[in-house]
N, C-alpha and C positions, 0 to 999 in steps of 0.2 A: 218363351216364357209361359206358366201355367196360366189359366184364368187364375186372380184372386181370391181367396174366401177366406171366411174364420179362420180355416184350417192351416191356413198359409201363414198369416198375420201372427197365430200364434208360434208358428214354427220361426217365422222372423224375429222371434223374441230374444233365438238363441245367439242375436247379434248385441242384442242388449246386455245378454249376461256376459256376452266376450267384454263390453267394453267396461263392466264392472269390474269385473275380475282382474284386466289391467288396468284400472284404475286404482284399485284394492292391492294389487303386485307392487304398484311406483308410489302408493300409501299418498293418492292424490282425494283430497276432502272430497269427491263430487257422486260415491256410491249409491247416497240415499238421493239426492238428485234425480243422478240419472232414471233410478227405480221410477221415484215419483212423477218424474216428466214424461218418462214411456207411458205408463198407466195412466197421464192425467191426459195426451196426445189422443190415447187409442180413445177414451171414454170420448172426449169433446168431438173429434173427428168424425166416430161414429154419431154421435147426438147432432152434428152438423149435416152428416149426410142423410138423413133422415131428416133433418129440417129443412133442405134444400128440395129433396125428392118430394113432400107436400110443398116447399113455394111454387116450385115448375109447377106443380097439375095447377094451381091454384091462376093461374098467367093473369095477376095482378100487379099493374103497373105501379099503382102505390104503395105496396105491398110491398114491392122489389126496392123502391126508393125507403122505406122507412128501412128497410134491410142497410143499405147501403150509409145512410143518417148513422142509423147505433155502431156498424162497424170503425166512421167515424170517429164519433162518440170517445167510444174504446178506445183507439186509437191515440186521439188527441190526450184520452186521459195517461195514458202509458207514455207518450212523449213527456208531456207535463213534468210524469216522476221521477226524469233525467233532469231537467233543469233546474238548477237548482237556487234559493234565492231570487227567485224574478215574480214580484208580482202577475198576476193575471198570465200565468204560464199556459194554464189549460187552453184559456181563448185563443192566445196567437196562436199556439199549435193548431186547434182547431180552424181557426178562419185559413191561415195559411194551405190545411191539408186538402178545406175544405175547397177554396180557388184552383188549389193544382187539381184536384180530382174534379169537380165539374166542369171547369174549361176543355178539360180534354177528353172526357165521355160525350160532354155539348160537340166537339166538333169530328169526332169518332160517328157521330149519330147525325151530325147535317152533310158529311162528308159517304154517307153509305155506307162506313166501312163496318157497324155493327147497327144492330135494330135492339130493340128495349124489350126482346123476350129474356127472360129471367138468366135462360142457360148462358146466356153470355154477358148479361150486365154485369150479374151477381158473383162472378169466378175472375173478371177483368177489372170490376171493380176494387175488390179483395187484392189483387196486385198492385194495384195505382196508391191504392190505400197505404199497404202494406208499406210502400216504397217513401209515397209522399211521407209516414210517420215518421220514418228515419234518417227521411233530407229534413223533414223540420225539425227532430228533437237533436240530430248535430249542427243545424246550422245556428238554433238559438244557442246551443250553449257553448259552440265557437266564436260568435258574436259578444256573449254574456262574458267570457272570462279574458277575450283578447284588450274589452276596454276598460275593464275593473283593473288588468292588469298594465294599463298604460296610457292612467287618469292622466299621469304627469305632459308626457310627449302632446296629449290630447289638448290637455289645460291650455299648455305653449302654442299650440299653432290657434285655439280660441283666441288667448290674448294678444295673439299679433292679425285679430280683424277676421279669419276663415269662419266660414259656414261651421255648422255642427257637421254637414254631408261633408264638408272639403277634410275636413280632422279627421272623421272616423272614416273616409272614403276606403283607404287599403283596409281598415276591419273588416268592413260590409263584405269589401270583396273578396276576402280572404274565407269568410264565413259560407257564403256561400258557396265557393268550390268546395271547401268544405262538404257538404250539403249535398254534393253532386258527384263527389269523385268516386263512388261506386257504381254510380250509372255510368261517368266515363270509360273506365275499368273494363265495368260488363261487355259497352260498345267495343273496345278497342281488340276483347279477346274472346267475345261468341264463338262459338264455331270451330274455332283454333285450340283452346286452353280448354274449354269445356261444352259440353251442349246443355242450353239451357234445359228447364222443368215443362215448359211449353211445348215444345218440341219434340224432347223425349216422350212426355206422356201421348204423344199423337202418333210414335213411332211405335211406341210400344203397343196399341191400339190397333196400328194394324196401315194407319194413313199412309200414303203418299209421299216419300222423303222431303221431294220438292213442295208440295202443298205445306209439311208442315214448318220447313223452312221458312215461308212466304210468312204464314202465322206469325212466325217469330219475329220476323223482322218485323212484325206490323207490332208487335208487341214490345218488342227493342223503343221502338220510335215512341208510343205510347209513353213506356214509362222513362225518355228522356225527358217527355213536355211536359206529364206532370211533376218529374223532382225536380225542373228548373222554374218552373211556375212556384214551385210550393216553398223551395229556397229562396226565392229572389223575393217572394212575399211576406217571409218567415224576415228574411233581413228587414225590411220596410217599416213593418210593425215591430221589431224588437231594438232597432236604434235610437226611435220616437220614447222608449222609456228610460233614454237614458239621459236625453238633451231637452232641455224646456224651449220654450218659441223665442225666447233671446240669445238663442245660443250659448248657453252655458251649458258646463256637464253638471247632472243635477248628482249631489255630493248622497244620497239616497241609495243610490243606486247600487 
């Protein structure tokens, strides 16, 4: 494979018009789409890698963390927009993504397995991120429509003495796998069905098949423990808005 450049980037464009043009052929709505998300990719990507190339020289630990905070942020806010009808949506998304992803950078970092230069918080954490957004904004809104949609069953095991946990128990738990089953997925078919993005990029660099394997798996594992942390906490805080402290389902909700 060539080195990358401009020159390449834009010749890869002619993949973009392929998939216009059969989009435009099966008269599927998504032509100006596509246009707009190639070009809006290449601009931000570029404006990204230029903004990352100054955080490395910069080796600012806070720096690196406030990086990490906004992509949050974002994050949380973009879950949020899936959910629908639930108060304080942005918060749980956030606190939830925000537990899965510091617990498992915390012990990535007391464990040796990465150090807090830029080049690896900021590209690992962008992963954790990325993953934790999408175990929380399907687990709250697996959560959100499993018990709006089955007040009744729920009501009935309240009125015969059960906790709020014991009624909603199969929700939770349902939610959560929810929440998880593309990391499952991921785990079950690495290697076999596809190579990940990790990997490939380190193969195509030039690395060590076996080295960048090792990577992966460290990566694989990574992002099990943040989207079952960020699931299982994403359930925790979104069941609490639906039961008050005497165990009723609150009719609000």
């Amino acid at each position: 494979m060539t080195t990358p450049g401009f020159t390449e980037v834009f010749l890869a464009f002619v993949l973009v018009a392929i998939s216009i043009v059969i989009g435009r052929w099966w008269k599927i709505p998504v032509a100006k789409d596509m246009a707009l998300g190639s070009v809006r990719a290449f601009v931000q990507l570029i404006a990204v890698g230029y903004a990352l190339e100054f955080i490395f020289g910069l080796q600012s630990t806070p720096v690196v963390l406030g990086v990490l905070i906004v992509m949050t942020l974002v994050g949380a806010q973009t879950a949020a927009g899936r959910v629908k009808k639930l108060p304080n949506a942005f918060l749980l998304n956030f606190s939830a993504m925000l537990a899965g992803s510091v617990i498992t950078i915390a012990t990535m970092y007391v464990c040796n397995i990465i150090t807090l230069e830029a080049r690896y918080i900021i590209p690992l954490g962008g992963m954790i991120i990325g993953n934790s957004m999408n175990a929380s904004a399907l687990t709250i809104e697996r959560l959100s429509s499993d018990i709006r949609s089955n007040r009744l069953p729920i009501e009935t095991s309240l009125s015969l003495g059960k906790t709020w946990r014991a009624a909603a128990h199969k929700y939770m738990r349902s939610a959560a796998t929810a929440g998880m089953i593309s990391i499952l997925n991921f785990m079950k078919t690495v290697g076999i069905v596809a190579l990940p993005g990790a990997m490939t990029g380190m193969i195509l660099a030039g690395a060590d098949p076996l080295e960048a394997v090792l990577l992966q798996i460290i990566v694989g594992y990574m992002l099990l423990s943040a989207v079952t942390i960020t699931s299982v906490v994403a359930v925790e805080l979104t069941v609490r808005k639906f039961f008050t402290t005497h165990h009723q389902l609150r009719h609000e909700s």
